[in-house]
Structures are given as C-alpha cells and as structure tokens.
C-alpha positions as semicolon CSV with decimal commas, in nm:
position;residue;x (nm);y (nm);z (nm)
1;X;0,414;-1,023;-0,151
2;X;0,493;-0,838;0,175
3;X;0,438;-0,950;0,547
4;X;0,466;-0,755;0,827
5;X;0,507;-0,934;1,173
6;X;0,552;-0,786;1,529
7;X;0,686;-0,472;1,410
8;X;0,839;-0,159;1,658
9;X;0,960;0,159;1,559
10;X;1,061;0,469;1,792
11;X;1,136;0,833;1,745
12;X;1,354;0,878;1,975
13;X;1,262;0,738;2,306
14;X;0,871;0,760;2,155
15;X;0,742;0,392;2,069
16;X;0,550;0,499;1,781
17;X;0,490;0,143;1,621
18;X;0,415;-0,132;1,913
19;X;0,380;-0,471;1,721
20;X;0,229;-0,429;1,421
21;X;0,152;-0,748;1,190
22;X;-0,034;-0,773;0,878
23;X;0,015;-0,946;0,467
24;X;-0,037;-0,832;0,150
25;X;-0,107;-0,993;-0,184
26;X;-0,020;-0,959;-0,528
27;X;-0,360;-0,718;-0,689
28;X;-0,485;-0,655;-0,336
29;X;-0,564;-0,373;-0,167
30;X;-0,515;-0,269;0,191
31;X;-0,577;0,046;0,366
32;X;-0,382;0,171;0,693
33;X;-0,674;0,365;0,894
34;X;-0,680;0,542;1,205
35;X;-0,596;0,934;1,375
36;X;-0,402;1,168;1,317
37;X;-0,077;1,023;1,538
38;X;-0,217;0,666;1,478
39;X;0,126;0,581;1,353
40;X;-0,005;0,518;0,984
41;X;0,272;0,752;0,820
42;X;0,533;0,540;1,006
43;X;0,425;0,210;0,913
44;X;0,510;0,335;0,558
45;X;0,856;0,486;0,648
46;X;0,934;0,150;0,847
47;X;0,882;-0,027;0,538
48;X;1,055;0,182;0,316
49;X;1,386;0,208;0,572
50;X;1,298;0,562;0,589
51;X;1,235;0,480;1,002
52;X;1,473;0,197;1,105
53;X;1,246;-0,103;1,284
54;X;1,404;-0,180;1,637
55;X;1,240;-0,488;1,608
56;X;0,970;-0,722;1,445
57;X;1,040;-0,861;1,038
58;X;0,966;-0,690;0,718
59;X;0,960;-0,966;0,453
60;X;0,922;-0,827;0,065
61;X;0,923;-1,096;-0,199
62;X;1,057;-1,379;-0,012
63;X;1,352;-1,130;0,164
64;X;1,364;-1,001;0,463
65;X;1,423;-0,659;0,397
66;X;1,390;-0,530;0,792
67;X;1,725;-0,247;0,863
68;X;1,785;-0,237;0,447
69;X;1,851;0,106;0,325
70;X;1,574;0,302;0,131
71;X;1,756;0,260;-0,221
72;X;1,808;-0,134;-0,196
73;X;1,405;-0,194;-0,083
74;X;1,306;0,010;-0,376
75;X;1,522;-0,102;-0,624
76;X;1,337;-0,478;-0,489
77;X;1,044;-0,342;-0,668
78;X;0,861;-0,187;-0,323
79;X;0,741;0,158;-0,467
80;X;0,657;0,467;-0,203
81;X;0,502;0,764;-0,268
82;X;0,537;0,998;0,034
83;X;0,238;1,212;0,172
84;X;0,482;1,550;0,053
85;X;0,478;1,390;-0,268
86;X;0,887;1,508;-0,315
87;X;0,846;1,608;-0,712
88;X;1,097;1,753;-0,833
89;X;1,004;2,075;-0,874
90;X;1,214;2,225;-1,173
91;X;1,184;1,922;-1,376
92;X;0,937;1,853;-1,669
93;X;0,682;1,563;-1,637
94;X;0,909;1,364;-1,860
95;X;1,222;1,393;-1,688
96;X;1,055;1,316;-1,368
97;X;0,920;0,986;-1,487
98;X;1,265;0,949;-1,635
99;X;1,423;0,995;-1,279
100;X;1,199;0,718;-1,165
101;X;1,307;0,507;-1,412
102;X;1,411;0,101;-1,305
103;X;1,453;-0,204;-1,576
104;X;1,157;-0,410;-1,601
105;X;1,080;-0,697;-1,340
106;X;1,052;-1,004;-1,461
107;X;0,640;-1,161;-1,509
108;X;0,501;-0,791;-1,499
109;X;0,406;-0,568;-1,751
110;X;0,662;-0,280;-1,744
111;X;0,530;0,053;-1,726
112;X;0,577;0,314;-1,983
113;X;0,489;0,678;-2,055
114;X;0,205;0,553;-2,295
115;X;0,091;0,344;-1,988
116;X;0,092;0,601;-1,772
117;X;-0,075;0,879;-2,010
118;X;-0,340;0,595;-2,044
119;X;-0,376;0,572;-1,650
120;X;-0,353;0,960;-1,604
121;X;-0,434;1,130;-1,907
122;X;-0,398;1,483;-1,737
123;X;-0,013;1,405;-1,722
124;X;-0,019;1,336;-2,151
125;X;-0,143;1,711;-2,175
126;X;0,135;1,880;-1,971
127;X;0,422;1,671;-2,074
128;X;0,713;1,948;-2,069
129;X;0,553;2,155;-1,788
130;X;0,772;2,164;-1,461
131;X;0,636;1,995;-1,143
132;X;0,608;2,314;-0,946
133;X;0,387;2,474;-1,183
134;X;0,108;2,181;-1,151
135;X;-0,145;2,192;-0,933
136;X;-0,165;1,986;-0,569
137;X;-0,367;1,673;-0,786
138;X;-0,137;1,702;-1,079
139;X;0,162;1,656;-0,888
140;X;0,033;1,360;-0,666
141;X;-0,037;1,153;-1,018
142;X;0,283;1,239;-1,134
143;X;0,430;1,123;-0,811
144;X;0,252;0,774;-0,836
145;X;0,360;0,780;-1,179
146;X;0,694;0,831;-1,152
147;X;0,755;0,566;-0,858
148;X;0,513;0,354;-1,109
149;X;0,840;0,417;-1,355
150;X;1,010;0,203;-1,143
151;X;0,807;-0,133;-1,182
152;X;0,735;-0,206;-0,847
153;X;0,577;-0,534;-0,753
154;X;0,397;-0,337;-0,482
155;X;0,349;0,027;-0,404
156;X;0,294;0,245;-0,066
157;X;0,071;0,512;-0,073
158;X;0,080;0,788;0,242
159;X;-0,223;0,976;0,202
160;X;-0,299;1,002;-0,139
161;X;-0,639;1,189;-0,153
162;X;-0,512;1,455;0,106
163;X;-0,622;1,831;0,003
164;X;-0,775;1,704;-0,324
165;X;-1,089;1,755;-0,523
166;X;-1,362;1,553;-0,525
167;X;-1,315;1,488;-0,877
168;X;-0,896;1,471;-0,877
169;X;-0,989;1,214;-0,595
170;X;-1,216;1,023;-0,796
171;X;-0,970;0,982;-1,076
172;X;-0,711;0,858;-0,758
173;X;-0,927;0,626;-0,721
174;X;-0,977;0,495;-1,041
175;X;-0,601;0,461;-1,086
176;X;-0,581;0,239;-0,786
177;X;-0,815;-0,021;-0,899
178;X;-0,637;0,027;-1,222
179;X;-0,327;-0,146;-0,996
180;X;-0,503;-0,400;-0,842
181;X;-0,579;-0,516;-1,202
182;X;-0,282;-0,490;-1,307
183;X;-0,135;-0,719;-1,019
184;X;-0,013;-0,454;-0,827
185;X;0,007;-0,522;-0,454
186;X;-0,113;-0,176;-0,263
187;X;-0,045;-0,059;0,068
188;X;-0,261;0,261;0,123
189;X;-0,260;0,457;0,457
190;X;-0,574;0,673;0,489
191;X;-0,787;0,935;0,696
192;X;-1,054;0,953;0,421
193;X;-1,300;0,665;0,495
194;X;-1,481;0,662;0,206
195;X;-1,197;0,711;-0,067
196;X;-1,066;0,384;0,118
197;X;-1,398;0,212;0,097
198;X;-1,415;0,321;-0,243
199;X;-1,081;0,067;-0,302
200;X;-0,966;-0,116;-0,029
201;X;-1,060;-0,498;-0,028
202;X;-0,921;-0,558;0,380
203;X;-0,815;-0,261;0,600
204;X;-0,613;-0,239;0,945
205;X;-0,710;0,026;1,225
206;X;-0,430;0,224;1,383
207;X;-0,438;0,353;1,734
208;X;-0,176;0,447;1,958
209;X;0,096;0,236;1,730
210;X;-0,162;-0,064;1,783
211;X;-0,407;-0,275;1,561
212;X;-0,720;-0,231;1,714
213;X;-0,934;-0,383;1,423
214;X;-0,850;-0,563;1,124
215;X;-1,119;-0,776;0,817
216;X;-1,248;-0,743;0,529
217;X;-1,363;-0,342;0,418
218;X;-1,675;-0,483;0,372
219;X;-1,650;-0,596;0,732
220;X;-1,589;-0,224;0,885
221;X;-1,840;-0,131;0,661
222;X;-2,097;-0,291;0,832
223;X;-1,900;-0,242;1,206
224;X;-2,045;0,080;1,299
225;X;-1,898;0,078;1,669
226;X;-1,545;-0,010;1,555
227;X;-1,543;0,317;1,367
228;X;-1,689;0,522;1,582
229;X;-1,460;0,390;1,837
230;X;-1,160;0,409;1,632
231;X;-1,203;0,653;1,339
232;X;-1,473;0,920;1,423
233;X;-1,281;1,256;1,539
C-alpha cells in the first residue's frame, strides 16, 4: 500500500529525515516512535507533500507520489490527520465531514455519516454543534472522521492520543483497530508507548532522523534495552 525507501527531508539547511525506509499493508498497523525532535511529525508531512523530500521514493498504491502536491496525494486516497487537528472551527460536525467529502474508491466500503456515528458515537450526539465548541477529544474524532470522509486507502495519524483522557484515548484506540478491520492501512506516529502497544502490529524507532530499531510490537515489547535506549526520556 505505501513504501517508503531512503527518504531525506530538510528544514532549511537542517537534515531532519536522513534515509528513512519502511512498508505498509492494507489493515496493518504501524507506529512511528521516538523523542520529541525524532523527526516523527516530518515523516508524516514528507508523505503528505506538506515537507518536500530532497531525496529517497514515496510509492502510494503503485505511484510514486515523491514532490506531488498535498491535494493530488490525498485525493489518491492517502488520508492525514495533523497533530493541530485543523477543524474548522465555525463549522457544524456535518459540514465538516461534508468538507472532507471524496467519491468512493473502488473495492472499499465507502464511509458515511452512519459509519462514522457507528465508529464515534459521541460525534451522532453533537451533530450541528460547531468544532470550536467541542472539547480537545471531540475534535480529534471529528478530525479522523472527516479525513475518513474522504475514503482513503490508508490514513496518517500525527499524534493522536496527545492531551487526551484516558478514556477519550481508549475509545482512539478502539477506532483504530476498527480500521485495521476494515482494511485500512495506518500510519501512526506516537510518544505514548502504550496507546501504540495497545494497536500497533510492527513499529519503527526514530532518532536523530534515523531508524534505530524496527520488528514486530510484540518484539519491542519484549526489547527492554531498545526502549530504554531509544524511548525513555
């Protein structure tokens, strides 16, 4: 679904991303870890077109998709939703799924509002309130939902449990396996181990623009050095 090989991006002179490589498959799962500065947030924006790649390939369904602008990878059918979230803030729930809204792909199950209410009920119960007016939880399920609207084939996640409740997180989390069963391919970058243990099924480390550790989660589950080394603050 999307493979990532030998990828560099810079901010300015900054090499933030320094040959990055890693797949993902149709209803899998993989989690981005690593530090604050790790580059995690970047990966994502590379991806997106958000950063331009100065070099390396980004190839989404069979395309390489490496230097396309933001608009032509998502309307591909690769979803992001950003670590701001970027509701729209004077909008109703409704019209910000409709803003989100792309035809349905072809061998996938399009998503609709009943889906969605189904996935986040919370979201069925405020259906004309504005997106500023919800709280920090609220807003990131209507974010997922709305890119969601779109019917992508696979979906980026920056940071979705960030400044959440236990309980909003847990629901986060049950929405993500909810994905993966659904075929969704998911690309999540994460500080919170255990949220990502809770649904990754392989994860990469980060450090310094670098993969430092890549397997199974089940793998740096059991690897207590690589995440002391690698993840412990």
């Amino acid at each position: 679904m999307l493979s990532v090989a030998d990828l560099h991006a810079y901010y300015g002179r900054a090499h933030i991303l320094q040959g990055v490589s890693f797949a993902l498959g149709a209803g899998e799962v993989l989690v981005v870890l690593g530090r604050n500065g790790a580059g995690k947030s970047t990966t994502m924006k590379s991806l997106i077109g958000l950063v331009r790649p100065r070099g390396g390939e980004i190839v989404f369904g069979g395309q390489q998709v490496a230097g396309w602008e933001p608009h032509r990878i998502a309307r591909a059918g690769l979803g992001y939703v950003p670590e701001e979230r970027r509701i729209f803030a004077d909008l109703s729930v409704m019209e910000n799924l409709e803003v989100g809204r792309q035809p349905p792909r072809e061998g996938l199950e399009p998503w609709t509002e009943a889906r969605l209410f189904a996935l986040f009920p919370n979201l069925g119960r405020m259906r004309a309130r504005a997106g500023g007016r919800m709280s920090g939880g609220e807003q990131q399920m209507l974010a997922i939902a709305r890119t969601l609207m779109g019917n992508p084939r696979a979906i980026l996640l920056d940071e979705p449990s960030e400044g959440l409740s236990p309980l909003i997180v847990e629901q986060m989390a049950h929405a993500i396996l909810a994905l993966k069963q659904a075929g969704v391919a998911v690309l999540l970058a994460e500080q919170n181990f255990h949220f990502a243990a809770r649904v990754a099924d392989r994860a990469v480390v980060l450090e310094s623009g670098r993969i430092v550790w890549e397997g199974t989660m089940e793998a740096l589950l059991a690897d207590e050095a690589a995440r002391a080394a690698h993840l412990q603050v």
